[in-house]
C-alpha positions as CSV (number, residue, x, y, z in Angstrom):
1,X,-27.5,15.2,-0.2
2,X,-25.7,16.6,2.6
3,X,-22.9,14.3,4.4
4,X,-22.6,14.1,7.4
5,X,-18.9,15.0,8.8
6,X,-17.7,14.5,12.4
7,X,-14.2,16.8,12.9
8,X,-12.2,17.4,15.5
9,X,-12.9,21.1,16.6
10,X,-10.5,23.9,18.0
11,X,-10.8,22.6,21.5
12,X,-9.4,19.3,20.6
13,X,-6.3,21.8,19.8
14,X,-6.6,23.2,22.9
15,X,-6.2,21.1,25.7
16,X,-2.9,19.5,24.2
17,X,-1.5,22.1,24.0
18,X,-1.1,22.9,27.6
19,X,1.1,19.8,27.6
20,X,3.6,20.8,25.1
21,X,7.0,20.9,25.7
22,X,10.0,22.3,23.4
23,X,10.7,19.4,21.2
24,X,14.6,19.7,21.7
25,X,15.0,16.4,23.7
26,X,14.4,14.0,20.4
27,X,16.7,16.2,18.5
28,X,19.4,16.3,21.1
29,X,18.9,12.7,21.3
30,X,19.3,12.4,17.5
31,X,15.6,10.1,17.8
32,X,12.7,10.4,15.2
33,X,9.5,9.4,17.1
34,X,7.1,8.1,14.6
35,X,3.4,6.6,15.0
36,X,1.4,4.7,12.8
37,X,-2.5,3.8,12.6
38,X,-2.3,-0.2,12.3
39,X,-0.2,-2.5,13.7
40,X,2.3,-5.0,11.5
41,X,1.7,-9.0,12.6
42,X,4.6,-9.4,10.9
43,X,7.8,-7.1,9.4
44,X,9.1,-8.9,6.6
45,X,7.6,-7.5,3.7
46,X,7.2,-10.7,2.1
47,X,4.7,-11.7,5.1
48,X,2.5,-8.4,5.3
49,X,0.6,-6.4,2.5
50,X,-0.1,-3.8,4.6
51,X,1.5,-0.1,3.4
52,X,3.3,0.3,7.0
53,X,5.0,-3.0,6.6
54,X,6.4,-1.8,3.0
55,X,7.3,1.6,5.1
56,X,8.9,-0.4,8.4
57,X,10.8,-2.9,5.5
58,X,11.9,-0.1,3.5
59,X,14.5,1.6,6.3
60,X,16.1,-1.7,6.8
61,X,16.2,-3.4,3.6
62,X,17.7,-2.9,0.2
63,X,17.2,-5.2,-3.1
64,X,18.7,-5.8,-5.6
65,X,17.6,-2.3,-7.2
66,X,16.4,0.9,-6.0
67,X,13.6,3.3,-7.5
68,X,15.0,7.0,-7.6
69,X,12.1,8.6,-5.8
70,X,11.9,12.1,-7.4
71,X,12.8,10.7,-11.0
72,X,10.9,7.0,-10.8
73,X,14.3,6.2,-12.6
74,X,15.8,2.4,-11.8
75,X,19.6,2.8,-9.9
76,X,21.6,0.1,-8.8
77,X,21.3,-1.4,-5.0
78,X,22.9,-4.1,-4.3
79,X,23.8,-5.0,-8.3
80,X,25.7,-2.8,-9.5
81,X,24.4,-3.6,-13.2
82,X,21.9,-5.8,-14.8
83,X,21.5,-6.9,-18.6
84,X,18.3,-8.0,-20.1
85,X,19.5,-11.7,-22.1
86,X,16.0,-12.4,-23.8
87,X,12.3,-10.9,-22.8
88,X,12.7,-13.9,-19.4
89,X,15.9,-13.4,-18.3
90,X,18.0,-11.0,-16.4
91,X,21.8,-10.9,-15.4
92,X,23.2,-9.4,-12.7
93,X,26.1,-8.2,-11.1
94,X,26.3,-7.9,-7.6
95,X,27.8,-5.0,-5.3
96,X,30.8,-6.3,-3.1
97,X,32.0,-5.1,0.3
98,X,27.9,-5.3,1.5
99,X,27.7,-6.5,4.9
100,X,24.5,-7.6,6.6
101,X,23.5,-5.7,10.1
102,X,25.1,-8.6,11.9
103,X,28.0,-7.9,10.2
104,X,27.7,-11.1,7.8
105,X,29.0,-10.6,3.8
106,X,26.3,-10.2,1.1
107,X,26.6,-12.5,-1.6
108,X,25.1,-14.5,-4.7
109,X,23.9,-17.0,-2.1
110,X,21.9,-14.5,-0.5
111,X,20.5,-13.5,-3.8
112,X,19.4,-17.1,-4.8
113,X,18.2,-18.3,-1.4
114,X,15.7,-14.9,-1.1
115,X,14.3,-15.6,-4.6
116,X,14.2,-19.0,-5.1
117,X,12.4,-19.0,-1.9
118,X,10.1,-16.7,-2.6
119,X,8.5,-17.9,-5.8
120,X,8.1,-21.3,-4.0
121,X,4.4,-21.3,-3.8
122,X,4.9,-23.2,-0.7
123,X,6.1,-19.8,0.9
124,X,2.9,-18.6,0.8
125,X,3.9,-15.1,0.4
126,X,1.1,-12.5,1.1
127,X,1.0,-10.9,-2.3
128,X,1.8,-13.7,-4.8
129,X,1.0,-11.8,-7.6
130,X,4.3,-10.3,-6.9
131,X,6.2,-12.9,-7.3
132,X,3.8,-15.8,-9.3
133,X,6.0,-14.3,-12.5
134,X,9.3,-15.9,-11.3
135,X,10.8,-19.0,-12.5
136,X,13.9,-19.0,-10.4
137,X,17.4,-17.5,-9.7
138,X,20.9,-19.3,-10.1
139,X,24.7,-18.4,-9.4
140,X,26.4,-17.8,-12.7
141,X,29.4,-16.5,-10.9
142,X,31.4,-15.4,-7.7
143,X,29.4,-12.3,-8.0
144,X,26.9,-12.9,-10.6
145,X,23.4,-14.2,-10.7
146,X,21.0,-14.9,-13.3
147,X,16.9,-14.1,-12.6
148,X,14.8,-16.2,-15.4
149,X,10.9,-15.7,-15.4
150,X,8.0,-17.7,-16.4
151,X,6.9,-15.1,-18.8
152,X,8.3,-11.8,-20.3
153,X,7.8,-9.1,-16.8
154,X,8.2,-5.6,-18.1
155,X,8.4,-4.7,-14.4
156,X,10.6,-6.7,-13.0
157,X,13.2,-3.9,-12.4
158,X,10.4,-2.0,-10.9
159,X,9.4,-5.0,-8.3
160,X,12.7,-5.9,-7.6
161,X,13.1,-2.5,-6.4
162,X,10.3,-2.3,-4.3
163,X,8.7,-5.7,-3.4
164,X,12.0,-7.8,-3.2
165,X,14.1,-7.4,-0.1
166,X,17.3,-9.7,0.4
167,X,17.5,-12.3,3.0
168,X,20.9,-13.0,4.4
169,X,20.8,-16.8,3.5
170,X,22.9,-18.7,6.5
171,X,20.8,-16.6,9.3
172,X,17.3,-16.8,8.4
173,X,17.9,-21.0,7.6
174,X,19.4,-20.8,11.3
175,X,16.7,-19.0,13.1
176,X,14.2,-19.9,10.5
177,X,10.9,-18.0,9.4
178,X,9.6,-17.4,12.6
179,X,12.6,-16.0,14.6
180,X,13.5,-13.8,11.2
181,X,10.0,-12.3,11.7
182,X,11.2,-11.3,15.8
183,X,14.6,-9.9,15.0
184,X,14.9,-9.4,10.9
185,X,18.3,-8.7,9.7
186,X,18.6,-6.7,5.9
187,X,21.2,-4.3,4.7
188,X,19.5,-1.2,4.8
189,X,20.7,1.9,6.3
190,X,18.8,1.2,9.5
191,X,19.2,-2.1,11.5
192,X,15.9,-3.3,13.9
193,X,16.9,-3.2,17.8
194,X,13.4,-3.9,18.6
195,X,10.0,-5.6,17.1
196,X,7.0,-5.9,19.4
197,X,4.3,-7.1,16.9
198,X,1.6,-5.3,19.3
199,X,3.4,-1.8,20.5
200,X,6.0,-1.1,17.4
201,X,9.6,-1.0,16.5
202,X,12.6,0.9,16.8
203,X,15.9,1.1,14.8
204,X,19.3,2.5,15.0
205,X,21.5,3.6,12.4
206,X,23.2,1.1,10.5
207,X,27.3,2.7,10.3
208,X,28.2,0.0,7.7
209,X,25.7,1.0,5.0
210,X,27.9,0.0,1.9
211,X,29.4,3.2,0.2
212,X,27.5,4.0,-3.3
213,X,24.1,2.5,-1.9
214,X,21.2,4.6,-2.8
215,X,19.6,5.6,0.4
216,X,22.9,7.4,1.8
217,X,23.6,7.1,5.7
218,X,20.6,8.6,7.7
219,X,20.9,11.8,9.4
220,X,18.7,11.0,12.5
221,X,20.3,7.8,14.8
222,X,17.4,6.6,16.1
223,X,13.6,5.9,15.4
224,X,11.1,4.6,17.2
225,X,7.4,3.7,15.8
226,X,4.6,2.8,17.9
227,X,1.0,1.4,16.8
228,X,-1.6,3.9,18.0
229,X,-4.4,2.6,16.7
230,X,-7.2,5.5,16.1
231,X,-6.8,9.1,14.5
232,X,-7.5,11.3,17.6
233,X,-5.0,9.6,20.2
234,X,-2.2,10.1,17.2
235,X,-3.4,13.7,16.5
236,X,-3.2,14.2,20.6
237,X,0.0,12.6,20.9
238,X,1.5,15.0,18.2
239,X,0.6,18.0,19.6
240,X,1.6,17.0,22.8
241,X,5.1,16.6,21.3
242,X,4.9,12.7,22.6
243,X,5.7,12.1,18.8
244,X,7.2,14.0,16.1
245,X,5.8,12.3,13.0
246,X,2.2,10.8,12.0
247,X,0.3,10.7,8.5
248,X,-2.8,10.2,7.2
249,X,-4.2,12.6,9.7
250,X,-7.4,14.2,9.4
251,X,-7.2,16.5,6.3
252,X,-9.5,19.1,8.4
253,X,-6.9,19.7,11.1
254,X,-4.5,21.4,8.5
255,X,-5.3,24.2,8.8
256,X,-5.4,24.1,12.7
257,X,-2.1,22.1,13.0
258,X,0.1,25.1,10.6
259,X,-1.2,27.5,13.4
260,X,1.3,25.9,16.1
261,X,4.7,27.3,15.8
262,X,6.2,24.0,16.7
263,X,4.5,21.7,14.2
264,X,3.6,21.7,10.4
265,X,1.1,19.9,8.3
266,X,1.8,18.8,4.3
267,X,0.0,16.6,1.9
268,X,1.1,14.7,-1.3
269,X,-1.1,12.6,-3.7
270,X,-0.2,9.4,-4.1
271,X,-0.8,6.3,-6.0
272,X,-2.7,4.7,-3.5
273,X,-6.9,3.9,-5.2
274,X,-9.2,3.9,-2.7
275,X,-12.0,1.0,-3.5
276,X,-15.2,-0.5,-3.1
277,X,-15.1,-3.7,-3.7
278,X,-18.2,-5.9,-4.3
279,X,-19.0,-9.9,-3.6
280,X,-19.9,-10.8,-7.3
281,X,-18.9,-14.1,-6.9
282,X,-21.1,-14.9,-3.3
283,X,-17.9,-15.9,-1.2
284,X,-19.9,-14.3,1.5
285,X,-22.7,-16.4,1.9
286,X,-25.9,-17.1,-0.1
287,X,-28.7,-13.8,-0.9
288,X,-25.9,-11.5,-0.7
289,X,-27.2,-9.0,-3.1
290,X,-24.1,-8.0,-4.9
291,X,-24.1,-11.6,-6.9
292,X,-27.1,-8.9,-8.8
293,X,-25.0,-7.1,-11.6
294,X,-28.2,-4.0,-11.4
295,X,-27.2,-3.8,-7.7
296,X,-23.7,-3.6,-7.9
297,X,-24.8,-0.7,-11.1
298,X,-27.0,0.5,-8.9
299,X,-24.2,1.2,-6.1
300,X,-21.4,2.8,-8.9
301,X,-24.4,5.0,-9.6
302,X,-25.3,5.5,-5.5
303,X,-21.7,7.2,-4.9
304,X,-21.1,10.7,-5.6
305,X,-17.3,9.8,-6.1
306,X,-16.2,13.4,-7.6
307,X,-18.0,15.2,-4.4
308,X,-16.1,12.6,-2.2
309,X,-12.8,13.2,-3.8
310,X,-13.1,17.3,-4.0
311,X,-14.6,17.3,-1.0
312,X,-14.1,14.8,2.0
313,X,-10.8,13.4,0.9
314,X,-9.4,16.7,-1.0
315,X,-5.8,18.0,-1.7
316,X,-6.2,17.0,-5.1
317,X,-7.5,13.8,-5.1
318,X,-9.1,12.5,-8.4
319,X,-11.5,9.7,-9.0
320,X,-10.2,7.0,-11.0
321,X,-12.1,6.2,-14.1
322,X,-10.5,2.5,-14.3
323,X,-9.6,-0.1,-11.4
324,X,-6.2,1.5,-11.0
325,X,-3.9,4.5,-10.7
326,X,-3.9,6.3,-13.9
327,X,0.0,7.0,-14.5
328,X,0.4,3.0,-14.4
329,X,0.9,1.6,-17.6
330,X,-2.3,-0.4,-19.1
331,X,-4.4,2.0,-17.0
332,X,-6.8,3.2,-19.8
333,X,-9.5,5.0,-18.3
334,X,-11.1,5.5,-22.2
335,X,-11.4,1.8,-21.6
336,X,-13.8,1.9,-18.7
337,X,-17.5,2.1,-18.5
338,X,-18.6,5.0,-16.9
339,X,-21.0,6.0,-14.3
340,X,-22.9,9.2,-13.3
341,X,-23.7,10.0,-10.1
342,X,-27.5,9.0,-10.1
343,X,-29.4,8.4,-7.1
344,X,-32.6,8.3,-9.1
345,X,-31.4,5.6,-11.3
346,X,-29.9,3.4,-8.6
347,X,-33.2,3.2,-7.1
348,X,-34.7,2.1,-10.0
349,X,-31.9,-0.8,-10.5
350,X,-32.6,-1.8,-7.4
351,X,-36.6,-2.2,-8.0
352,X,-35.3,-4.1,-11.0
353,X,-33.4,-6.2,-9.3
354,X,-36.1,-7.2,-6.7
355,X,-35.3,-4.5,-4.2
356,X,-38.1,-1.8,-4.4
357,X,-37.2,-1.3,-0.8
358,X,-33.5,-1.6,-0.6
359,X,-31.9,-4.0,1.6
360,X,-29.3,-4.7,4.7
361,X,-25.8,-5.1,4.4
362,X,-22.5,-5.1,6.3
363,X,-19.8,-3.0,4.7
364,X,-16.7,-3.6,6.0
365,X,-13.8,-0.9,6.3
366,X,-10.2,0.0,7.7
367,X,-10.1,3.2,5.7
368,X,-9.2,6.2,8.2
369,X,-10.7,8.7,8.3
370,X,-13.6,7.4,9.5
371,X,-15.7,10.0,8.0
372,X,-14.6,8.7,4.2
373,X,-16.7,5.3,5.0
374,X,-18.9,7.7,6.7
375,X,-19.9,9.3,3.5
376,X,-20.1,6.3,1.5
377,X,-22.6,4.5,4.4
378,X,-24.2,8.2,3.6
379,X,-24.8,7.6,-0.2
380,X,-25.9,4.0,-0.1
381,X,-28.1,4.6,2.6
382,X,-30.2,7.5,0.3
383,X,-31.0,5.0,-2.3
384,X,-32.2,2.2,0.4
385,X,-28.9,0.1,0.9
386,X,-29.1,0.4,4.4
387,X,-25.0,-0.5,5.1
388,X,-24.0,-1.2,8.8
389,X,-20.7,0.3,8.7
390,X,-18.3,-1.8,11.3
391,X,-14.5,-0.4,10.7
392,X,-11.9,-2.5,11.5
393,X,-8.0,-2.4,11.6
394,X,-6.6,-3.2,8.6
395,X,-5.0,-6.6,9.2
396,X,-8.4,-7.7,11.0
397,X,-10.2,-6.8,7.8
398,X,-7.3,-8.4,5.6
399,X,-7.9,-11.5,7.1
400,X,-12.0,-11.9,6.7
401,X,-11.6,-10.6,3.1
402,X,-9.0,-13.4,2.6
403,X,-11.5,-16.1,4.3
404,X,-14.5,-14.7,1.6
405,X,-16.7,-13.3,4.3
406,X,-16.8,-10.1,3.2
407,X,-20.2,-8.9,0.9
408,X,-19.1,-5.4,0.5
409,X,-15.5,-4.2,1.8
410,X,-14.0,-0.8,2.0
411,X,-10.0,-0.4,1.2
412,X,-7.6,1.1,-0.6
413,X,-4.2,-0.6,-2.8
414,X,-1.1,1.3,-3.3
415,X,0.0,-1.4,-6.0
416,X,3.7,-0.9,-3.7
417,X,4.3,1.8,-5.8
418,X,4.7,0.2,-9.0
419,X,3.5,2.4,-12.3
420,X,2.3,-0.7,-13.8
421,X,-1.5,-2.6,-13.4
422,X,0.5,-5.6,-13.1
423,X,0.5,-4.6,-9.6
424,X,-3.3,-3.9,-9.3
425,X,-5.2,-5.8,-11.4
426,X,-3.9,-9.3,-10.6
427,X,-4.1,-9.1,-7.0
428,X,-8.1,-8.8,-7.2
429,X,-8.8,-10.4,-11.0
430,X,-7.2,-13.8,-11.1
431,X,-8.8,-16.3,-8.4
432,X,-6.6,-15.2,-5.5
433,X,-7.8,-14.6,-2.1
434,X,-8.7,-10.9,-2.9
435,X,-10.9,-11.6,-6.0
436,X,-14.5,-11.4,-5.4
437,X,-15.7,-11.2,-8.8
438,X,-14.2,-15.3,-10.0
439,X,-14.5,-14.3,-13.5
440,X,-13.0,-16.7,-15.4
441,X,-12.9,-14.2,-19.0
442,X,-11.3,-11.3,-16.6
443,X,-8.6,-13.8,-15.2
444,X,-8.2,-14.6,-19.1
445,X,-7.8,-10.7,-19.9
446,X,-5.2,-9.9,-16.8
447,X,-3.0,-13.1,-17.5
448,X,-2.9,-12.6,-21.1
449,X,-1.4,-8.6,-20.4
450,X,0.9,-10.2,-17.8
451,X,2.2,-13.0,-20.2
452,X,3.9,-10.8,-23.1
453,X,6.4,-7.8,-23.1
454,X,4.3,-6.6,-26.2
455,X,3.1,-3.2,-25.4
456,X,0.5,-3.1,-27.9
457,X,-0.8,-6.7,-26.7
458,X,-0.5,-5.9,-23.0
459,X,-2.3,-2.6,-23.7
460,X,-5.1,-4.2,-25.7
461,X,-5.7,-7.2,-23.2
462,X,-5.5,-4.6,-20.2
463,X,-7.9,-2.5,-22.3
464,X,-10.4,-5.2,-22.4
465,X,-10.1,-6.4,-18.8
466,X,-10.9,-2.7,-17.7
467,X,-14.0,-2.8,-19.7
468,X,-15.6,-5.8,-18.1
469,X,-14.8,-4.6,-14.9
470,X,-16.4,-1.9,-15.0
471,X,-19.3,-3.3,-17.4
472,X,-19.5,-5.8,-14.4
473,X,-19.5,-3.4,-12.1
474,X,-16.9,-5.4,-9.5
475,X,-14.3,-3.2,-8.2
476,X,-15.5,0.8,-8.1
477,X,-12.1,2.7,-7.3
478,X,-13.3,5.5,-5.3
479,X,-10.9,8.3,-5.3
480,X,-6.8,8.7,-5.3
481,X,-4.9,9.3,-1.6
482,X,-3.6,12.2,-0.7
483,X,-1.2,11.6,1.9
484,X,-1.8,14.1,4.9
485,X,1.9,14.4,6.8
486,X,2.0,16.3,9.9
487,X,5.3,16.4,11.6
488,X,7.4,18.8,14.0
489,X,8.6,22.2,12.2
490,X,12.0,21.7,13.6
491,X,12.4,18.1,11.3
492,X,13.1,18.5,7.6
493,X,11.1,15.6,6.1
494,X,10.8,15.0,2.5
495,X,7.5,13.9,0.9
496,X,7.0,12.0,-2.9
497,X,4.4,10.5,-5.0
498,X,5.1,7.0,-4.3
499,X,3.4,6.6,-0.4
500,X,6.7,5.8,0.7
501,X,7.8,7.9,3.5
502,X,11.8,7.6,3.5
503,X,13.2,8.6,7.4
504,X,16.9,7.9,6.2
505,X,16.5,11.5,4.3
506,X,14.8,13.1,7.2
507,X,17.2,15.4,9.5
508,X,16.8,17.7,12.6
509,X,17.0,21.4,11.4
């Protein structure tokens, strides 16, 4: 079949680039202008599960440990050592001399407030797999802290490094939850100086950054991110030097974009899936189709994924063979089920489900490009599941999918960068909000690999949860991410694995 794919052409170049201006006043200014798709209701990145949140939190916030970016290795943050007691319990010490960007100390009480609070299911946290493994946090000392967990966590060092920010304790109970959220306070090496939940943010250097912490003092002063909320309007704004930095831009402007001598264009696969996810369950509503397990086979067998991942998304992008990234631990694709691309044979499950003539649908998506949900619209639609494709912005989408309105959804999980399916599989697999299949032998499966530090148990109940899951047909990962970076030639900007673009190591050339 041939899919349909809108691009912007070399007169969208064009006109733009009567506009252009030398980009020295940024660099003179020593200011990094930065835009971003979808907007953030909400910075802390215990209140948002969206990728820019994690990105926005991640310049101004440390925890307790940091992941080496190039090496995935664990290095102290703010403890300056840790010691595993038992498989549930962790001891740390803490770094001394860290100041908060209001110029407050860090200490234990910090530690124990942000944690404690946390895995209070009263929070109501936005990812509570996350946290749903924690028991507590106690002061064992002027600078020592114990962590204990409801059950043996193999990654806790990974999501205390990426997914646990530290409060500063005596501010956020005076301001409270809300006011943290307009003017957040961490001790990263850039301090907020301004949060607009609609237009962006912007930061400043923090000059206190604690000697020894792992994200070193920034190069750059000053950023500013705005919101700009479609693909063209960020590509036009970048090569009319109005910005220096976007992502996730179209991957067919490459080519056109390394032509200018003032800008370049790089891309980097990253662990983010890309996904399809089905309402097994019915949250959505009575006669949704997708309750049908030959429909849901029928649309794993609609979707050329292999031609969508060589060819729309490309840069190397590979199709998953299991619901998650396949360097995280537990992520066996030998375990899955597979399925050919077979349009003939989806049309016959269909028949044999009652649909001899296909069927309507909404399907939902916040994926950009919009010609990736293009393409998929373009697949269904050739074995007769006609899918009205109505694209959203991500939080918009987050919320309805939350609510169970959503009978077929389009998205994409980055697991916050965690190698382990701990931070996949539970988020859509045990009766949470983002679970659409309410299968009470997979929420048996995911809990049982999430309750042990046993490798060969974990790998064996992980093993089995990836074969009903794709036996079920609930949750087709599409394709892996490739990040497309496209940024001024003048800015030295560093790229890794883990989707998380890091501006404290960017510089002006």
């Amino acid at each position: 079949m041939t899919i349909s794919r809108r691009v912007l052409g070399q007169g969208a170049l064009a006109a733009p680039m009567l506009l252009a201006q030398p980009a020295f006043a940024q660099r003179s200014a020593n200011t990094l202008r930065i835009a971003f798709r979808d907007a953030v209701p909400n910075v802390d990145p215990y209140f948002n599960s969206q990728r820019t949140g994690l990105i926005i939190g991640h310049q101004a916030f440390d925890g307790l440990t940091h992941r080496d970016p190039a090496t995935f290795r664990i290095v102290p943050a703010l403890a300056t050592e840790w010691r595993w007691v038992d498989a549930r319990t962790l001891d740390f010490t803490l770094r001394q001399g860290v100041k908060f960007h209001d110029g407050s100390t860090f200490g234990p009480d910090d530690v124990v407030y942000t944690i404690n609070t946390v895995a209070d299911p009263n929070t109501r946290v936005a990812t509570p797999s996350n946290y749903n493994w924690i028991q507590g946090a106690e002061k064992t000392g002027a600078w020592t802290v114990r962590l204990t967990m409801k059950r043996p966590t193999p990654a806790a060092l990974e999501y205390l490094a990426l997914v646990m920010p530290i409060w500063p304790k005596a501010y956020r109970e005076r301001v409270g939850a809300d006011g943290f959220s307009r003017a957040p306070i961490g001790t990263g090496p850039y301090r907020f100086t301004k949060v607009d939940v609609a237009a962006g943010v912007e930061f400043e250097r923090f000059d206190d950054y604690y000697q020894g912490g792992p994200k070193g003092r920034p190069a750059i002063q000053k950023l500013t991110a705005r919101y700009i909320g479609d693909a063209a309007t960020e590509l036009t704004e970048l090569l009319g030097q109005r910005v220096d930095w976007i992502w996730n831009m179209n991957p067919d402007q490459i080519a056109n974009v390394n032509r200018l001598p003032y800008l370049q264009a790089t891309r980097q696969e990253s662990m983010r899936v890309g996904f399809l996810n089905l309402d097994a369950a019915g949250r959505s509503g009575a006669g949704n189709p997708m309750t049908n397990l030959k429909v849901r086979q029928a649309v794993w067998h609609a979707i050329d994924r292999q031609t969508l991942a060589d060819r729309v998304v490309g840069g190397g992008s590979r199709v998953p063979p299991a619901p998650c990234f396949p360097s995280q631990f537990g992520c066996n694709g030998d375990a899955a089920v597979r399925y050919d691309y077979d349009p003939a044979k989806a049309r016959a499950l269909l028949a044999e489900a009652g649909f001899p003539n296909g069927f309507d649908i909404e399907l939902t998506s916040y994926v950009q490009p919009r010609q990736w949900s293009e393409a998929v619209q373009a697949y269904l639609q050739a074995v007769g599941i006609r899918a009205r494709l109505n694209l959203m912005q991500v939080a918009a989408q987050i919320q309805r999918s939350m609510r169970g309105e959503l009978a077929m959804q389009m998205g994409s999980w980055g697991s916050y960068s965690i190698n382990d399916v701990s931070a996949i599989l539970p988020n859509y697999f045990i009766g949470g909000a983002d679970d659409y299949a309410r299968d009470a032998e997979m929420i048996r499966l995911v809990e049982e690999g999430g309750n042990t530090a046993d490798e060969a148990v974990r790998k064996r109940a992980y093993d089995a949860a990836i074969r009903r899951a794709t036996e079920q047909a609930y949750w087709l990962p599409l394709h892996t991410y490739v990040s497309v970076f496209g940024f001024q030639r003048q800015l030295e900007f560093p790229t890794f694995a883990d989707e998380l673009p890091r501006f404290y190591l960017a510089k002006w050339k």
